[in-house]
N, C-alpha and C positions, 0 to 999 in steps of 0.2 A: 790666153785666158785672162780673164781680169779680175780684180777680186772679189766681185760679186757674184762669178760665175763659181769662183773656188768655194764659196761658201753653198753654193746650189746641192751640192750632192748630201750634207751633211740635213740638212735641211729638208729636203727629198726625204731621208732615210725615216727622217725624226719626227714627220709627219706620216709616212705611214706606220709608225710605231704607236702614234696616238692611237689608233686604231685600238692596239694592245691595250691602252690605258681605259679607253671605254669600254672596252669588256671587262674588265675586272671590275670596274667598279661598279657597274652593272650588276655584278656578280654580286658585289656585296649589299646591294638593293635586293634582290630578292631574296637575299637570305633572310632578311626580316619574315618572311611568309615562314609557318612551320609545317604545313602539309605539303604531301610529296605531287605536285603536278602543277602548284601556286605561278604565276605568269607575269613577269613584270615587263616592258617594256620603256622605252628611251622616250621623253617627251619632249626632253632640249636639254643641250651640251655644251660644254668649250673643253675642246683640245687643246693645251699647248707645248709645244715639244722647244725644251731649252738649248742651244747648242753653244757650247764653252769653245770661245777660238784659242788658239796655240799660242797668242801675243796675251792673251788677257781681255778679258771682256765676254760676250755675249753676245745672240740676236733669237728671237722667237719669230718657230712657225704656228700659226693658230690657224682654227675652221669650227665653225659650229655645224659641220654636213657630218651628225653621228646617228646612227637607226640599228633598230636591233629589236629583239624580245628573247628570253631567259625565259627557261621553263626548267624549276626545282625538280630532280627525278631523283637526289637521295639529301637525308636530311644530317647524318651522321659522320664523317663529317658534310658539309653544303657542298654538292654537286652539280651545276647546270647543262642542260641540252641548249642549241640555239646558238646563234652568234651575234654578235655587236661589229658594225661595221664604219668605216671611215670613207669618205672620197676624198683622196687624194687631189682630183683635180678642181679642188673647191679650197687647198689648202695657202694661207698669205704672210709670207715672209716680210711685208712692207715694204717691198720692192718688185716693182714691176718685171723688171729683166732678167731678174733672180725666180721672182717665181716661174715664167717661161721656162728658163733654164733648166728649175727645179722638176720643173713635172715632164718637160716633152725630151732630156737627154740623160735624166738623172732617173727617176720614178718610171719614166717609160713608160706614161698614161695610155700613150697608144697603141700599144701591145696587146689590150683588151681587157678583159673584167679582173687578170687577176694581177693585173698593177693598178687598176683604176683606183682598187680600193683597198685596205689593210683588213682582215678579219681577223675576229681573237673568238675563237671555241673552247669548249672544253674545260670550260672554269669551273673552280675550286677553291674552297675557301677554307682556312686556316679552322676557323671555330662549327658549331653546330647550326642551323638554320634558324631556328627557332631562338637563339641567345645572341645573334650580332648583332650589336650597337657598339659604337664606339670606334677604336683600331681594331684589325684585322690583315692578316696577310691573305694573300691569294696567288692560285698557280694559271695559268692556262697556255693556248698555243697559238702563239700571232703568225700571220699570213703577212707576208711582205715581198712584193718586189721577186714572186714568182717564190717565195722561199717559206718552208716554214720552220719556228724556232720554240723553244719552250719560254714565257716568261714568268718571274717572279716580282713582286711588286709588296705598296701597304695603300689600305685602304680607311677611311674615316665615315662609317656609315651611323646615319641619324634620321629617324622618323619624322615626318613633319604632314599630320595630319592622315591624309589617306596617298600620301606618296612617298618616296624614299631621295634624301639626299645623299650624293655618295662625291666624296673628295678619295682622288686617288692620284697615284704616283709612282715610276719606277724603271730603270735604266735600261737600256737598251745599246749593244754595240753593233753598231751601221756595218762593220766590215761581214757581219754574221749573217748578213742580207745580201752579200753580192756587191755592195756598194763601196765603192773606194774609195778613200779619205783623202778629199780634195787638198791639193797645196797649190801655193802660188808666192813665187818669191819667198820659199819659207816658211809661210802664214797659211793656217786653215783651219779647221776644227777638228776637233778631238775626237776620239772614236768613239766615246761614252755621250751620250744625250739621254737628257732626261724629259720625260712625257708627265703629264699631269694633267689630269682631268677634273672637271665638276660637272655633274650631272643631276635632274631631281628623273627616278623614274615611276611609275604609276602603273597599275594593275592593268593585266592586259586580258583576251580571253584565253582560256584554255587548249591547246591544239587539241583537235579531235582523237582519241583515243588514246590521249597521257595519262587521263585518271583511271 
């Protein structure tokens, strides 16, 4: 293995964890809406998922392939139906032979739809729907790599005319995925990576029979 293959899996993992990161912040997009059935969806995104090596240093996976829509069904605390989704195989390490690595022996793109892509459901937001601006925490459940997990994260939601910016962020451990903590001579990455997203999202329509 060489070290750019050792670093694939960590990388793999931390991209479809982004997944997680777009849905919550997502989440905290529509919670600016205060009626219960309000619709926001993803208009454009960057995912980037950080991964800390064992020597010291760094390297990021990014994609801007994020799609989704949130539909508010409780306001008390913010609850959404929907999911927010990631492809995996749109995700880029800045290396070629690292991303191969990453998707087709790590990710396991080819396995079918439920490693293609990371989902995150089920979100929930610290504060009421109607009062988020600002910071916020949020809960939901990411899809990874055949596996699902519960995450917790912070989000930074801000209005900005008739859409929603949402800056979000929060850890994720790769082994809790099935994903094993690549080494090589030593050297690899850490089981902890952090995901961080920016998103603006924008009203979307209502699904047939939420209100």
């Amino acid at each position: 293995m060489t070290p750019h293959k050792a670093s694939t899996r960590p990388v793999l993992a931390a991209a479809v964890l982004a997944a997680a990161a777009l849905a919550p912040a997502l989440a905290g997009t529509v919670a600016s809406a205060e009626d219960a059935g309000s619709a926001w969806q993803v208009a454009r995104g960057d995912v980037r998922v950080v991964c800390p090596m064992t020597i010291g240093g760094s390297f990021e996976a990014k994609t801007g392939s994020l799609s989704g829509t949130l539909t508010l069904t409780a306001s008390r605390p913010a609850a959404f139906s929907g999911t927010l989704s990631v492809d995996l195989r749109s995700l880029d390490s800045g290396i070629g032979l690292r991303n191969e690595h990453m998707r087709d022996n790590y990710l396991e793109v080819g396995k079918g739809s439920g490693y293609q892509q990371a989902v995150l459901s089920d979100i929930r937001l610290d504060g009421d729907a109607g009062s988020v601006q600002g910071r916020t925490g949020f809960s939901g459940r990411l899809q990874l790599h055949g596996t699902t997990r519960d995450v917790k994260g912070q989000a930074e939601v801000h209005s900005d005319g008739a859409s929603v910016r949402v800056v979000a962020s929060f850890p994720v451990s790769i082994s809790d995925y099935g994903i094993p903590k690549p080494q090589y001579l030593g050297v690899g990455v850490r089981n902890e990576v952090e995901v961080k997203v920016s998103l603006v999202a924008t009203p979307a329509a209502v699904p047939a029979g939420v209100r």
